[in-house]
Each structure stands twice: as structure tokens, then as C-alpha cells.
VOGU-3710 file (C-alpha; in Angstrom, 3 decimals, decimal comma):
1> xxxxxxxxxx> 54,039/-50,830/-5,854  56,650/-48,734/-3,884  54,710/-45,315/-4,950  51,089/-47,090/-3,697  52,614/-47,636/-0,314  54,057/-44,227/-0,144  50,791/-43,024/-1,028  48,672/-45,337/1,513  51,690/-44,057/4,103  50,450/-40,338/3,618
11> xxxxxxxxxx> 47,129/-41,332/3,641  47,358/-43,049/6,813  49,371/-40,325/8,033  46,482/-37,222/7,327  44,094/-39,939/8,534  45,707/-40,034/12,232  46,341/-36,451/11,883  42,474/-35,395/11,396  41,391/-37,927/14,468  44,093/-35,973/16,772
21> xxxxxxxxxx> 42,061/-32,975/15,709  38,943/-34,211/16,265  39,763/-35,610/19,287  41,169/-32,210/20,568  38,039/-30,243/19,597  35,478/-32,600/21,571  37,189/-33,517/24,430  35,466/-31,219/26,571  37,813/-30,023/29,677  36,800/-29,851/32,962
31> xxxxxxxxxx> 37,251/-27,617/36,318  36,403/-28,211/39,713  35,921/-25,236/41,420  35,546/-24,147/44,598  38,652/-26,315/46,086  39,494/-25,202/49,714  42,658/-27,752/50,325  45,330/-29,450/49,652  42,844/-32,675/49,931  40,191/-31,618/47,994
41> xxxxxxxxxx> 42,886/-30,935/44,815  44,434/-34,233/45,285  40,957/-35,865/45,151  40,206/-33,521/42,076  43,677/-34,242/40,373  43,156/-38,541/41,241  39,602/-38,514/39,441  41,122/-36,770/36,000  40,352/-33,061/36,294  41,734/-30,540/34,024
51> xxxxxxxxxx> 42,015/-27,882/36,142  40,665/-26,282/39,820  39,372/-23,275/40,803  40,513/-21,354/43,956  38,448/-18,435/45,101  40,178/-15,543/46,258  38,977/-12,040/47,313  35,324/-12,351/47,732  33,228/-9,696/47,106  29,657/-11,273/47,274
61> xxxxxxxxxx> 28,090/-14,049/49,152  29,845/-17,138/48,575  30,915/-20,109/50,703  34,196/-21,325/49,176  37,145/-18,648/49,605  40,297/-19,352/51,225  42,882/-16,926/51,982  46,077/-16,095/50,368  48,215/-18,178/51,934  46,225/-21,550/51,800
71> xxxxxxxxxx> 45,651/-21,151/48,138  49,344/-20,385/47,578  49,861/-23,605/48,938  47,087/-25,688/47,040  48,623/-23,850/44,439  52,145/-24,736/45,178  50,858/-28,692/45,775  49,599/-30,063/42,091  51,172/-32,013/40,022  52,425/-30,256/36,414
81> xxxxxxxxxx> 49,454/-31,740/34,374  46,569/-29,930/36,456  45,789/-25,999/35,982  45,154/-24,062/39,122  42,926/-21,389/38,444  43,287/-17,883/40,536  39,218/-16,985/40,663  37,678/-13,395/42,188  35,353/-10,857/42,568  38,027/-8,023/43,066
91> xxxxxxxxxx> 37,391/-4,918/40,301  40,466/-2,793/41,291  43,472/-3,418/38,694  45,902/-3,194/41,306  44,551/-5,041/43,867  44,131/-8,199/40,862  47,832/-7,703/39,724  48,746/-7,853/43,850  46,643/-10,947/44,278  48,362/-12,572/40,862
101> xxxxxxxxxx> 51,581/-12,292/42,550  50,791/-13,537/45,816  49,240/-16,877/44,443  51,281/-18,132/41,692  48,305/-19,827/39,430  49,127/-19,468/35,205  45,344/-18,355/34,630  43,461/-15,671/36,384  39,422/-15,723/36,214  37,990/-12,594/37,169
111> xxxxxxxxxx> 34,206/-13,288/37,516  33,150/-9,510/37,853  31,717/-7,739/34,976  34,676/-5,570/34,652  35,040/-3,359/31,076  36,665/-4,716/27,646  39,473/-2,040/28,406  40,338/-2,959/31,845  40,113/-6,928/30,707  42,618/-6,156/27,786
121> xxxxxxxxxx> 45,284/-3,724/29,602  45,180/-6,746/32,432  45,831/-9,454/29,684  48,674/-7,516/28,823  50,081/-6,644/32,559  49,418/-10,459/33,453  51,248/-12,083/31,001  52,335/-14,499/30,303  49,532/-15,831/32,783  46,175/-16,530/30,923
131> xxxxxxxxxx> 42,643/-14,327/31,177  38,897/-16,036/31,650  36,345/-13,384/31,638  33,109/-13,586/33,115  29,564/-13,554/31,847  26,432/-13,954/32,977  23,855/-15,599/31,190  20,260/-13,800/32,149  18,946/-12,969/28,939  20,497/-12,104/25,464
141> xxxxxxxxxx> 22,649/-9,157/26,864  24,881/-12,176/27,872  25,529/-12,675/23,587  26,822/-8,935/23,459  28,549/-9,451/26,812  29,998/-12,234/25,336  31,442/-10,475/22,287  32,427/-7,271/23,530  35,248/-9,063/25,627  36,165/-11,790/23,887
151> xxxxxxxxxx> 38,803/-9,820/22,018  40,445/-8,792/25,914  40,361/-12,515/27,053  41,671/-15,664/26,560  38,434/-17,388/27,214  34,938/-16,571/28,757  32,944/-18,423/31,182  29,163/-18,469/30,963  27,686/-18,731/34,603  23,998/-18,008/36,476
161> xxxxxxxxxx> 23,270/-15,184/38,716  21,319/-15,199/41,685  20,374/-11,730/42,539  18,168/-12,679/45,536  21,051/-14,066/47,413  23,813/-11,617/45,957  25,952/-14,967/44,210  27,486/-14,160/41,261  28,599/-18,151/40,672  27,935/-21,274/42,422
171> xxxxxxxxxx> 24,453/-20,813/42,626  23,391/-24,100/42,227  21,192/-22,917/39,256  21,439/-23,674/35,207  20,413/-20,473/33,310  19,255/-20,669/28,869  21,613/-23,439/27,344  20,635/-22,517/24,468  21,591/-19,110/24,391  24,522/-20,767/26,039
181> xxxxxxxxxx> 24,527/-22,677/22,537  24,758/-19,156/20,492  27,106/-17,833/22,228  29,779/-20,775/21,893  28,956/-21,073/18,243  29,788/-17,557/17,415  33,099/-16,945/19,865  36,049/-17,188/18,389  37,812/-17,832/21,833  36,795/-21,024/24,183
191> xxxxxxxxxx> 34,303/-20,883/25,883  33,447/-22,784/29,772  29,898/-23,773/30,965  29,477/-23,231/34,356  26,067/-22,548/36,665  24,479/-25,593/38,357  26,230/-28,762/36,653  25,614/-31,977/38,276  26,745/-35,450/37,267  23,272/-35,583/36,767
201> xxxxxxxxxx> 22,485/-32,824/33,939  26,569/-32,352/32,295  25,750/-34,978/29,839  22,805/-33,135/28,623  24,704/-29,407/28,937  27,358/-30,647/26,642  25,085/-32,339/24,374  23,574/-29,054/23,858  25,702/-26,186/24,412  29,360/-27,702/22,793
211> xxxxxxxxxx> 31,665/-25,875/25,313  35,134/-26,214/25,176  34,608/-26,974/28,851  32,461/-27,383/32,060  33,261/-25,783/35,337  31,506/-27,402/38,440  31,263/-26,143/42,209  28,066/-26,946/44,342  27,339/-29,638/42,015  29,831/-31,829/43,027
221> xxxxxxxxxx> 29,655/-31,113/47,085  28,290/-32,890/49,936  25,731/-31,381/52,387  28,263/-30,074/54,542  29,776/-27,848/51,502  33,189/-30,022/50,998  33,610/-31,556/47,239  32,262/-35,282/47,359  34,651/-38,441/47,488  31,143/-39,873/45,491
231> xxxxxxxxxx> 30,403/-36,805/43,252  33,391/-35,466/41,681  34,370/-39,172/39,728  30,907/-39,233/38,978  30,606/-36,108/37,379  34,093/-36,304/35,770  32,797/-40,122/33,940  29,498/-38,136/32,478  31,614/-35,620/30,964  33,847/-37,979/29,499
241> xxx> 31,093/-40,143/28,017  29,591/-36,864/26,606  32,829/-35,974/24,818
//
């Protein structure tokens, strides 16, 4: 009797084991990016975000940059269980590793389509700060994109392009999930779905592309461009259903 219950006790044991692994590979995490206060990150942090995005050093058209010194102090503001993520355009090594040091965030996202070497010597110089690499998804040279960095990063987000307007991210716009889909089945590093998530659509995103999370910007805005007291819980709940 005593070696059956020892026996059930392991059992059990493996059994809660295996549903805290599950559990860790589909719950899908989730940014909000785009934040441009204090305000906005405590509404972001209140709802259940993972982590938030602050733009820094633009170099093409986009709407939600903030200088230095504000995002320092968005930065400085969060709680210890929500990520603030240093995004930016900038290409120059040393102008990134000056930025990473002005703005204290542990993970750097450098949505430019800088080279596997430069991503990989900056992994190393950053440390022990963590590196999302950008690609964009506009055809299959996304899937080679995707692999010839994913060795220099420490994840890779998949966002649209808009060309016409010069935005390299927050476009509004969802690109080929499904390529979206091949690419997160063959990375061995996580991979985040951005490029036009809504509360509306992120159920069916994650449904088909099984990131290891979903980065939202314009999708969870008001007319006026400042994140939605409405949106952002809304979005957060469809995510958590999906996962």
C-alpha cells in the first residue's frame, strides 16, 4: 500500500509538472507598444500586460516617440513584474549602446533591418540586457530574414511595412499569417506577432500563427492617437481567451 501511494505521489507530481509546461508554452505574452507616459504604462500594467514598448530615436514616420528623458522616467515608473522595452530605428552601434544607457530598459528592440553581425556583436556589448530583432513580413524573404538572425537575437518580431507612408511598424496593417505560421514553427528562438492587431482579429492571429507573443500599437488607440481606457482590457481579455 505504502509503495502505491509513493507511486500515485510521483505520478501526481510529473502530472502537475507537464501542466506547468504546458501552461508556459501557450500562454501567449503580450506588449503594448507605443506608450508615451507614465499614464498610459500604469493603464497598460492595471489591465495585465507583459511588457511596453517605448519608442526612441525615430528614423521614419511614426507618431509615438518620446524623448530620452520621458522614457527614462516611464521606464524608471513600473512595477518589477512589467518589461519595459527600449524600441528604435537607430542603425549606428554606438549611437544604440548610447541610447541603452540613457534609458535603463532590460530588452532592446531594434526594428531596423540591421546585419546578423552587427545584431550578434550588440547582443554581446548589451548584455546582460536582452535583443528582439526585427523582421518584416512582405513575402517569403521574411522566412530567410527570419533565420539568418535568429542565432544574433534573443527573439524576433514579425511586423508589416508600409512603404507608401515610410512606417516600418504601427501601420495599422496585418501582413501573411501564415507565413507568419512558418516562420514561428521553424525558429528556435520566440517569436512576437506584431502589425495591425486589434481586440478584434488577436484571437484569430494566435489561433493561427502560435507566437510566443503579440505586440499591439495603433490597435489599441483612440482617434486622437493615445492608448484606449476601452481598448487595451479588451484586447488583453481576447488574448487571454486565445491562450
Amino acid at each position: 500500500m505504502a509503495q502505491l501511494c509513493l507511486v500515485w505521489g510521483h505520478l501526481i507530481a510529473n502530472f502537475h509538472g507537464i501542466l506547468r509546461t504546458i501552461h508556459k508554452i501557450l500562454v501567449v505574452r503580450i506588449k503594448i507598444c507605443g506608450i508615451t507616459s507614465v499614464t498610459e504604462a500604469s493603464l497598460a500594467e492595471r489591465h495585465g500586460a507583459d511588457a511596453i514598448g517605448l519608442l526612441v530615436g525615430r528614423r521614419h514616420r511614426a507618431c509615438d516617440f518620446v524623448k530620452r528623458d520621458v522614457a527614462r522616467k516611464i521606464c524608471q515608473s513600473v512595477v518589477p513584474f512589467i518589461t519595459p522595452v527600449l524600441v528604435t530605428h537607430l542603425e549606428d552601434p554606438n549611437q544604440i549602446l548610447t541610447l541603452a544607457d540613457a534609458v535603463p530598459c532590460p530588452v532592446l528592440q531594434l526594428h531596423s533591418d540591421l546585419s546578423p553581425s552587427v545584431l550578434a556583436t550588440l547582443r554581446v556589448q548589451l548584455r546582460p540586457k536582452k535583443l528582439i530583432g526585427k523582421v518584416s513580413v512582405q513575402g517569403t524573404a521574411a522566412f530567410d530574414r527570419a533565420h539568418e538572425i535568429e542565432s544574433s537575437v534573443d527573439a524576433i518580431v514579425l511586423d508589416s511595412v508600409d512603404p507608401a507612408t515610410d512606417r516600418v511598424g504601427g501601420t495599422g496593417r496585418t501582413h501573411d499569417w501564415s507565413l507568419s505560421a512558418k516562420i514561428v514553427a521553424s525558429c528556435r528562438v520566440p517569436v512576437i506577432l506584431a502589425g495591425g492587431l486589434t481586440p478584434e482579429n488577436v484571437t484569430e492571429a494566435i489561433y493561427i500563427v502560435r507566437p510566443s507573443a503579440v505586440d499591439v500599437n495603433s490597435g489599441v488607440e483612440r482617434p486622437d492617437g493615445c492608448k484606449s481606457e476601452e481598448r487595451i482590457p479588451r484586447f488583453i481579455e481576447a488574448v487571454r481567451a486565445a491562450s
